[in-house]
ZALOFI-281897 format. One record per residue (C-alpha): residue in one letter; x, y, z. Coordinates in steps of 0.001 Angstrom, whole numbers. Example, Ala and Ser with C-alpha at 12.3 -4.5 7.8 and 13.67 -1.06 7.14 Angstrom:
<atoms>
<A <12300 -4500 7800>>
<S <13670 -1060 7140>>
</atoms>
This chain:
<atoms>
<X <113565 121345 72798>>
<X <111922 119182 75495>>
<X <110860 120993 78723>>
<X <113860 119270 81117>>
<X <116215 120465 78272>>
<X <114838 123782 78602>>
<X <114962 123833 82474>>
<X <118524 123063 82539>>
<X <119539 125347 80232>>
<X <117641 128278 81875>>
<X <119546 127015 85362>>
<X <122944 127076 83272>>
<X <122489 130694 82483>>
<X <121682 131839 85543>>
<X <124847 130170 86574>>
<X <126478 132084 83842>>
<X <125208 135196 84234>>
<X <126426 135206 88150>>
<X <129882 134458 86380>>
<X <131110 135538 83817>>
<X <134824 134516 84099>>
<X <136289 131422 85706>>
<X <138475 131397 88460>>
<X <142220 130093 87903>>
<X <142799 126700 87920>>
<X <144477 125764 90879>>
<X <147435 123276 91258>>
<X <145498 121297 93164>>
<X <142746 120197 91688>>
<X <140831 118654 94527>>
<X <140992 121738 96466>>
<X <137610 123400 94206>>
<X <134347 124125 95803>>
<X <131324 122993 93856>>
<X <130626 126600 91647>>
<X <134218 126821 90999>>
<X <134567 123522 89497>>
<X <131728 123976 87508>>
<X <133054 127119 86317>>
<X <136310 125994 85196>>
<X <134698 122711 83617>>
<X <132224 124944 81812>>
<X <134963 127377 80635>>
<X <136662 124088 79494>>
<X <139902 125123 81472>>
<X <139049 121550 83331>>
<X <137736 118269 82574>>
<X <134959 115930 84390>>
<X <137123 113204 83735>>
<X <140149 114977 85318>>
<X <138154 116259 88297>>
<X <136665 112857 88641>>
<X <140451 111076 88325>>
<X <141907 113182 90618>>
<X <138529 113066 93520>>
<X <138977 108427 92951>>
<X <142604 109267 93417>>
<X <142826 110954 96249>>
<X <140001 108852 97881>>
<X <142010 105600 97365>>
<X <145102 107016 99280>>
<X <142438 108549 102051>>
<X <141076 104384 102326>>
<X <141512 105082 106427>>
<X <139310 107812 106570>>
<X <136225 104989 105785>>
<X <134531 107879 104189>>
<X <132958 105470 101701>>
<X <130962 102273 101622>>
<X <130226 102260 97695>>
<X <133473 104026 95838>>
<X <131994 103244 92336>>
<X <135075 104341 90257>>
<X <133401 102948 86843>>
<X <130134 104864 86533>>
<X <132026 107668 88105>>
<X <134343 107985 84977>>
<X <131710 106746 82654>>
<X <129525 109767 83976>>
<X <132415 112154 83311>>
<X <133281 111135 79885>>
<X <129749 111639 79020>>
<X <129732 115236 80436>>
<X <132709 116103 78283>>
<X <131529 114437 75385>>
<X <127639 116610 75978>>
<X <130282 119749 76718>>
<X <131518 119226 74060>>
<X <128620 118285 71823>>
<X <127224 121972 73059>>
<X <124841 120321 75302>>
<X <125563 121314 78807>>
<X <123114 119780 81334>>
<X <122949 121950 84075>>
<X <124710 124343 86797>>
<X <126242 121236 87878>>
<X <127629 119855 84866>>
<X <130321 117483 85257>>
<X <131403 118123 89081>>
<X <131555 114951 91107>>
<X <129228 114809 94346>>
<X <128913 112047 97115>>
<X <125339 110936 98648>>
<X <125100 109124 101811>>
<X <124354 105535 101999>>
<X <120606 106178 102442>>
<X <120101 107993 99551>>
<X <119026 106009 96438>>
<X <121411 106088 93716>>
<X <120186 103691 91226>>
<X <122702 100780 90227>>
<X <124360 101408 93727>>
<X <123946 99134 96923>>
<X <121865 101096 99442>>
<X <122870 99635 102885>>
<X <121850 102705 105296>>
<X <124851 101334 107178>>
<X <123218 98244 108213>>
<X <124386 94212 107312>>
<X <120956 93236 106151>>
<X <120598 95804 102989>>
<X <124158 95077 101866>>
<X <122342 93515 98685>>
<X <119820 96117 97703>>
<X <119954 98148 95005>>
<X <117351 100720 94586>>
<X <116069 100778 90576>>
<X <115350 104549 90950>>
<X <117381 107736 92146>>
<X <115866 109279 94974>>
<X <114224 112399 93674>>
<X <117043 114724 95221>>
<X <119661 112972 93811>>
<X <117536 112689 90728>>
<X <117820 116607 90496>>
<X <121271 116527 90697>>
<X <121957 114270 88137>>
<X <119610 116186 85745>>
<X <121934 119161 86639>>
<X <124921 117211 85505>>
<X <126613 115641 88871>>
<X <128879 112627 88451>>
<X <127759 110796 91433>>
<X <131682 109397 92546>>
<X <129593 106923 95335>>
<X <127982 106557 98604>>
<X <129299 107336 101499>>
<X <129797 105883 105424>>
<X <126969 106297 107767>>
<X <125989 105609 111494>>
<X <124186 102647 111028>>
<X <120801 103332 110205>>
<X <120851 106480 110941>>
<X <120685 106191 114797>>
<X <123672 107965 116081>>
<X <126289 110672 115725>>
<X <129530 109193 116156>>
<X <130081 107037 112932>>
<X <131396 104120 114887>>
<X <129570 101745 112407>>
<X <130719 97988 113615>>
<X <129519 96443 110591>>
<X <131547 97890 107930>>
<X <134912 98411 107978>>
<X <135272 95723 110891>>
<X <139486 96070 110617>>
<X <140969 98552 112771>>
<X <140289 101357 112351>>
<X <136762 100905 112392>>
<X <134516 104039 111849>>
<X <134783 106786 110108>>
<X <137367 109329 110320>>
<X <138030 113145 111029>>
<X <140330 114352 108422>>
<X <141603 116710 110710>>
<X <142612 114210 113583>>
<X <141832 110372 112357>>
<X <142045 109330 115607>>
<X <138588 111222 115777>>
<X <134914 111570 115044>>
<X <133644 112913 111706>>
<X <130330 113301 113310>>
<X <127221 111472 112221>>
<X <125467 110272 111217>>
<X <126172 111428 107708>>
<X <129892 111063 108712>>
<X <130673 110134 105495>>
<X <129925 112488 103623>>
<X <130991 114995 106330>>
<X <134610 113074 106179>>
<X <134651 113588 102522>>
<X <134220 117032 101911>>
<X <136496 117426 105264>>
<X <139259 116002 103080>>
<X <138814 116822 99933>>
<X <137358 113380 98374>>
<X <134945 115333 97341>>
<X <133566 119205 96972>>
<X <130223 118304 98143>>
<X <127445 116112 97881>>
<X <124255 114512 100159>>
<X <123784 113958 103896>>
<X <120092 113450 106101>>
<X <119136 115035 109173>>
<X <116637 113590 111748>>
<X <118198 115798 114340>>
<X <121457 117285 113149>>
<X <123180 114671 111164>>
<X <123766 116912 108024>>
<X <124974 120001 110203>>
<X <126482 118043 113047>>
<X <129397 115945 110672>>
<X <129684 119110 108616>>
<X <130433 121259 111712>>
<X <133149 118985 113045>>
<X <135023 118420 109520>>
<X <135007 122086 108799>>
<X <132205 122367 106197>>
<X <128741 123812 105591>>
<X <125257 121954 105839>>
<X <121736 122905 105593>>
<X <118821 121325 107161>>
<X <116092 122447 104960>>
<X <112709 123452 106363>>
<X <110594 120210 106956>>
<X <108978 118758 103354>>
<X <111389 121839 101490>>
<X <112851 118484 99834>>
<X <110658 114850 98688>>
<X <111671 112137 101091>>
<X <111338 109463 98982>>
<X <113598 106975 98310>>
<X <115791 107697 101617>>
<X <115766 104929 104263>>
<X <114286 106844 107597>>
<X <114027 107025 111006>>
<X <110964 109548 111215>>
<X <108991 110731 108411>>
<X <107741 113602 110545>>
<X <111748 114784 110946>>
<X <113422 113353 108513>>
<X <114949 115604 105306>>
<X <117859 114997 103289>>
<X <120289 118156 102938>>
<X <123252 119549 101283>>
<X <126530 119604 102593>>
<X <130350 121147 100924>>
<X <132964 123253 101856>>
<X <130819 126426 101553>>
<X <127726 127619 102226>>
<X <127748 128999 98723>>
<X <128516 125749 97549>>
<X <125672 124178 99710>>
<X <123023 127226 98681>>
<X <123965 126396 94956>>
<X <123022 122263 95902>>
<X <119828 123568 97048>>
<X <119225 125858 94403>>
<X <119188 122769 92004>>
<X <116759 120600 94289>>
<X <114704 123069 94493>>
<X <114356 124778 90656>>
<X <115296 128025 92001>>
<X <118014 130677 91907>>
<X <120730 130818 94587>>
<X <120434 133528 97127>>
<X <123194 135871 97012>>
<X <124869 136819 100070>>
<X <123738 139252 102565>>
<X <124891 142716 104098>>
<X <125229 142169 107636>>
<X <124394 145769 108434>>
<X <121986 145745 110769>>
<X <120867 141778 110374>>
<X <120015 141267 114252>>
<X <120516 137406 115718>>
<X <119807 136278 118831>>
<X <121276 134020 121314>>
<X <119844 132431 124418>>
<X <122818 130822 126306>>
<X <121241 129046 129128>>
<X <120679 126548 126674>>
<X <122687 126944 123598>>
<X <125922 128125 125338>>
<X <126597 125644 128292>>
<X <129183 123085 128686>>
<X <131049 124227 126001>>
<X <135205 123030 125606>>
<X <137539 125560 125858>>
<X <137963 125566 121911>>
<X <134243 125521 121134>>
<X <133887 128857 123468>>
<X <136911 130456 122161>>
<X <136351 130206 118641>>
<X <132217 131277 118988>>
<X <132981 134124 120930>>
<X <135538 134938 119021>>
<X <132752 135190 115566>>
<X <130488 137164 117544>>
<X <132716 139840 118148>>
<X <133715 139707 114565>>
<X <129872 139855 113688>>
<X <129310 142646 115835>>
<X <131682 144778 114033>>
<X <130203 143880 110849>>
<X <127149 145814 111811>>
<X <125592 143065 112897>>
<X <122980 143287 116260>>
<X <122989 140195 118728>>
<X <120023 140087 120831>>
<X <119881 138098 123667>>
<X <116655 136155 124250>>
<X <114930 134391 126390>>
<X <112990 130553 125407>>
<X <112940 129565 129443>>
<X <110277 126407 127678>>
<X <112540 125262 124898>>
<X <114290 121934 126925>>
<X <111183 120855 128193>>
<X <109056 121209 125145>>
<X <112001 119493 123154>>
<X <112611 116866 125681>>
<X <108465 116056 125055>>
<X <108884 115769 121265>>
<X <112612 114624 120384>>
<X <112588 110985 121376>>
<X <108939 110356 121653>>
<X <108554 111041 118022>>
<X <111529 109323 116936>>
<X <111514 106467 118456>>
<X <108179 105786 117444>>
<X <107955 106422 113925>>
<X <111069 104266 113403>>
<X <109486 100889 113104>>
<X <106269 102125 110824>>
<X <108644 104472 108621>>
<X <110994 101371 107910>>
<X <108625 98629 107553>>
<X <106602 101057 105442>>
<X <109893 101833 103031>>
<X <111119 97943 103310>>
<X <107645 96846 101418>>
<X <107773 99795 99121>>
<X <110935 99689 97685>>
<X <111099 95527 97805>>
<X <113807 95207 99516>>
<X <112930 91752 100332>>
<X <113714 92166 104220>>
<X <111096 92714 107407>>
<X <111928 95555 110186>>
<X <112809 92017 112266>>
<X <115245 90530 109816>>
<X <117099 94272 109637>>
<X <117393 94247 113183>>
<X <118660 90974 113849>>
<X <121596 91635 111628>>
<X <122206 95390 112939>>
<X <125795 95596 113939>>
<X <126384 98142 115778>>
<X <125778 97486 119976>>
<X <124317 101031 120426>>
<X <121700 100720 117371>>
<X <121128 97367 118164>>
<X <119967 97981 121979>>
<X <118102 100662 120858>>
<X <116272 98710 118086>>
<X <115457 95627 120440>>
<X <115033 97661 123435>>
<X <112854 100838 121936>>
<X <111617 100480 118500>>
<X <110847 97007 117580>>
<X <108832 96691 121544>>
<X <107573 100489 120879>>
<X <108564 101280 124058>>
<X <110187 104660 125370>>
<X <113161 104846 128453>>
<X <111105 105819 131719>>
<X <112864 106093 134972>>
<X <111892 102644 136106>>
<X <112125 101360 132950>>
<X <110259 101254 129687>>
<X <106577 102345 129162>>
<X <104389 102379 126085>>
<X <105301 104676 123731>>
<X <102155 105202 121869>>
<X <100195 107731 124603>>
<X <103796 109696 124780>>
<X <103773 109720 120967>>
<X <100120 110991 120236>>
<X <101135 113812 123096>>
<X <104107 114794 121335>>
<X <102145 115143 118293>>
<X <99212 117329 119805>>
<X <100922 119265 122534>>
<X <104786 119030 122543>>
<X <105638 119563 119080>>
<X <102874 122414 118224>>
<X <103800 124439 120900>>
<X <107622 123885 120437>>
<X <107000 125319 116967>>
<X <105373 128553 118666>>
<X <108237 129025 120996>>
<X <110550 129267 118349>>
<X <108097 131711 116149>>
<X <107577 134158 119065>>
<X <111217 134553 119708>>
<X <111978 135329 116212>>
<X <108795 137340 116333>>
<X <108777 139186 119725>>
<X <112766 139547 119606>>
<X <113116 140912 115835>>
<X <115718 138753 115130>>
<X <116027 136991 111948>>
<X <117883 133647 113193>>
<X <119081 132100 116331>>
<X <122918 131943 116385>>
<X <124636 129283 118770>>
<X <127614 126608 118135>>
<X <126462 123870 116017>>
<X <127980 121233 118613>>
<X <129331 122060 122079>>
<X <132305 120323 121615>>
<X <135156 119939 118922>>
<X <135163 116397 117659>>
<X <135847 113457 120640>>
<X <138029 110165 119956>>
<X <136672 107555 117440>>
<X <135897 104371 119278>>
<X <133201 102501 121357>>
<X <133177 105112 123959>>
<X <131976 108056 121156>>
<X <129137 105997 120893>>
<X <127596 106420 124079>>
<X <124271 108026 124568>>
<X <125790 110773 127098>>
<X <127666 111837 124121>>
<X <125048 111212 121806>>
<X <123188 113611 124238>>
<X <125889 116308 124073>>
<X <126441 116457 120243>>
<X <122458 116916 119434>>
<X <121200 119162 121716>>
<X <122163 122267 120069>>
<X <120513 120500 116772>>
<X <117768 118966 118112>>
<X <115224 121669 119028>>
<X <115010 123283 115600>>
<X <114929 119786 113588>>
<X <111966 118979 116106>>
<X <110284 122455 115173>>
<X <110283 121680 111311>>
<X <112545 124983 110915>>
<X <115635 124949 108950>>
<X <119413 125274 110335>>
<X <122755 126153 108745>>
<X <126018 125527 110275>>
<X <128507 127579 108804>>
<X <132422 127055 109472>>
<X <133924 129527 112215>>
<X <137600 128750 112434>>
<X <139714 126265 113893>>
<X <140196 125397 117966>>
<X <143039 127778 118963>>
<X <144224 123885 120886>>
<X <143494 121038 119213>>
<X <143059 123041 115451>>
<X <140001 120767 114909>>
<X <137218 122809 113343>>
<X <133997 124793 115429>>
<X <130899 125326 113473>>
<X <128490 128314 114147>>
<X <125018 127535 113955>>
<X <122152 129487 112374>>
<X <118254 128653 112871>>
<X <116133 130639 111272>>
<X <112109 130853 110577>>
<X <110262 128182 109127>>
<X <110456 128364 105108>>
<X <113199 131254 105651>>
<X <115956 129108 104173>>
<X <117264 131838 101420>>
<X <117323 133914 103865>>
<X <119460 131473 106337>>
<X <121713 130275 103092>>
<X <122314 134369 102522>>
<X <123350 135601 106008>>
<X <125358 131999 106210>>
<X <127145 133356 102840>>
<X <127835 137110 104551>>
<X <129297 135311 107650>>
<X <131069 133002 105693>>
<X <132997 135843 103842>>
<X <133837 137539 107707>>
<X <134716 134697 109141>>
<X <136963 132630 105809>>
<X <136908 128976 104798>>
<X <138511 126041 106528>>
<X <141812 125812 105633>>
<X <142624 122256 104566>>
<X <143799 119435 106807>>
<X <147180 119019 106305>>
<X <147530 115687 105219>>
</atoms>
């Protein structure tokens, strides 16, 4: 037996072991998390193919959502009649075996266009997974496409103006399509949100895996910095830039990571005397009346689950992350995508991909910022180099010690906030704007800038407008068990998402 065949069968039994039984087959089959459809396909109460069917299905009457660029309904069901057929051959492949996952247009899928949401890489197609998705293939994912994006990665909103360029254009909340899925994995966010899919792959530069996840009513992790290998994902800043898991659950999502990584899943916590903290200066203002409601509503629930919220105090954390946030990524954009242009022959410059960019917000920030490397000042623009090498030294160091000492000083074992001040806004031009842009990241931002990882988890739906409120959890650098185990307790208090109703 060769050593990958051994690896996956070792992951298999630990999947096993963890469950012995599998859960009842529902009517619906679209409505299974990740572990639960792996459980019923490896109990053979389901079939890939029938999962799969039923995922393509219910994607092609969800068209409006735009939750896909690349639906690739062949491989899909080629994929899944090869995991029944190894099923049933007695060769299982992994804890994933046979469940059907998206991965967001900047992922490299190999065989797939990989357009990061821009015109100019409509036409590339990467020869190589990227080595995340690799790991989920090995595990036995049917990859069912690749999924709508902000283009390029620059933005939260999803309004991407060159795809899907007939009303509506951008991608779509499940829970109100006249809204935002978030961004800028939006797609894969959307997805999940609607039951195209039970999970699959966003990125995160500064809260696009937890931010889309938050306002669809899922889970997403942003890994620790360099937890996951970068390559073969288009970027924005090599120095933030990390793909991560996103599904219905955080189970689901620790089991995603649990794969990338080669390691078991954490199992969930007992919130007995787990301590948090909260610092609302920051975190807490400006929320909507939903946001507020539904938060505060959690933290009394956590409280009576023994759990101890501290309140702390991080009086440098804006002006440290105002130093670091844009400096660094604004910078790094043009020499992380010329670099990854070259590498992966894609045949384009950084000048020919911005010509064609689409989108009016990407594109003044491309010809404005990037391609000039140039940062906003209040008269104007300045060099961005001097900014960028102080970031580096000063900003981003010490940013990284604020957040240490609080956990250290304060006991507390993760920062709890909302994920996003606001339920999702209306879909349009308007979403796109940097005030709101502003808004959605800056309860994201700090930690992605720090290198620590963050977990939304899903809290419950706006007592108002029922659109979903994500609770956010950042924890120590290189504690993301930890995170993905508390995330699983609170998840359990709390409940899932119910289902949109359409």
């Amino acid at each position: 037996m060769s050593l990958p065949s051994v690896a996956a069968t070792l992951a298999l039994a630990v999947v096993v072991a963890g469950c012995a039984s599998a859960a009842p087959r529902p009517s619906d089959l679209t409505e299974l998390g990740v572990a639960d459809a792996a459980s019923l396909i490896r109990h053979r109460k389901i079939t890939s193919v029938e999962l799969t069917q039923a995922y393509l299905a219910r994607a092609e009457a969800n068209a409006d959502l735009n939750a896909f660029i690349t639906l690739d309904r062949a491989g899909a069901m080629a994929a899944a009649q090869r995991a029944d057929a190894d099923l049933a051959g007695g060769k299982p492949r992994g804890p994933l075996h046979g469940v059907p996952l998206v991965v967001k247009d900047n992922t490299h899928v190999v065989g797939l266009p990989n357009t990061a949401g821009t015109p100019a890489l409509r036409d590339f197609v990467p020869r190589e997974h990227a080595p995340t998705v690799q790991k989920l293939v090995d595990a036995g994912a049917v990859i069912l496409g690749k999924t709508s994006m902000h283009e390029l990665a620059f933005g939260i909103s999803g309004y991407n103006e060159g795809f899907f360029t007939a009303q509506p254009i951008g991608t779509r909340n499940p829970y109100d399509r006249t809204r935002i899925a978030g961004g800028s994995s939006s797609g894969t966010g959307a997805a999940i949100g609607a039951r195209l899919a039970p999970g699959g792959l966003g990125s995160d530069t500064g809260g696009s895996v937890r931010i889309p996840a938050a306002l669809t009513g899922g889970a997403g992790l942003r890994p620790t910095h360099l937890r996951y290998d970068q390559a073969g994902v288009t970027p924005i800043a090599h120095s933030r830039d990390t793909v991560g898991p996103m599904a219905q659950t955080v189970a689901d999502v620790a089991l995603i990571d649990s794969v990338i990584i080669g390691r078991r899943a954490p199992k969930p916590a007992s919130l007995g005397g787990v301590k948090l903290g909260v610092y609302r200066p920051y975190f807490f203002k400006d929320l909507d009346a939903d946001t507020r409601a539904v938060i505060e509503a959690a933290i009394v629930k956590l409280r009576g689950a023994g759990v101890t919220i501290v309140e702390v105090n991080m009086p440098e954390l804006q002006k440290l992350n105002d130093a670091a946030s844009f400096p660094v990524a604004l910078y790094e954009a043009y020499d992380d995508l010329k670099a990854y242009l070259a590498k992966y022959q894609t045949g384009k410059t950084v000048e020919e991909v911005a010509r064609a960019i689409a989108s009016k917000d990407v594109k003044g920030t491309y010809d404005g910022l990037v391609l000039p490397r140039k940062l906003p000042a209040p008269n104007g623009v300045v060099d961005a180099a001097p900014i960028y090498k102080a970031a580096m030294e000063q900003a981003r160091p010490a940013l990284a010690r604020h957040f240490a000492e609080t956990f250290q000083k304060n006991g507390i074992e993760a920062l709890l906030a909302p994920t996003t001040p606001h339920v999702a806004v209306r879909q349009g031009p308007d979403a796109s704007s940097l005030a709101t842009f502003l808004l959605f990241i800056r309860n994201t931002d700090p930690g992605s800038n720090a290198g620590i990882p963050g977990l939304t988890v899903p809290a419950g739906l706006g007592p108002s407008t029922g659109l979903p409120v994500g609770l956010s959890l950042d924890g120590p650098r290189g504690s993301d068990e930890r995170l993905l185990a508390i995330g699983m307790a609170i998840e359990k208090l709390l409940g899932r998402t119910p289902p949109p109703r359409r």
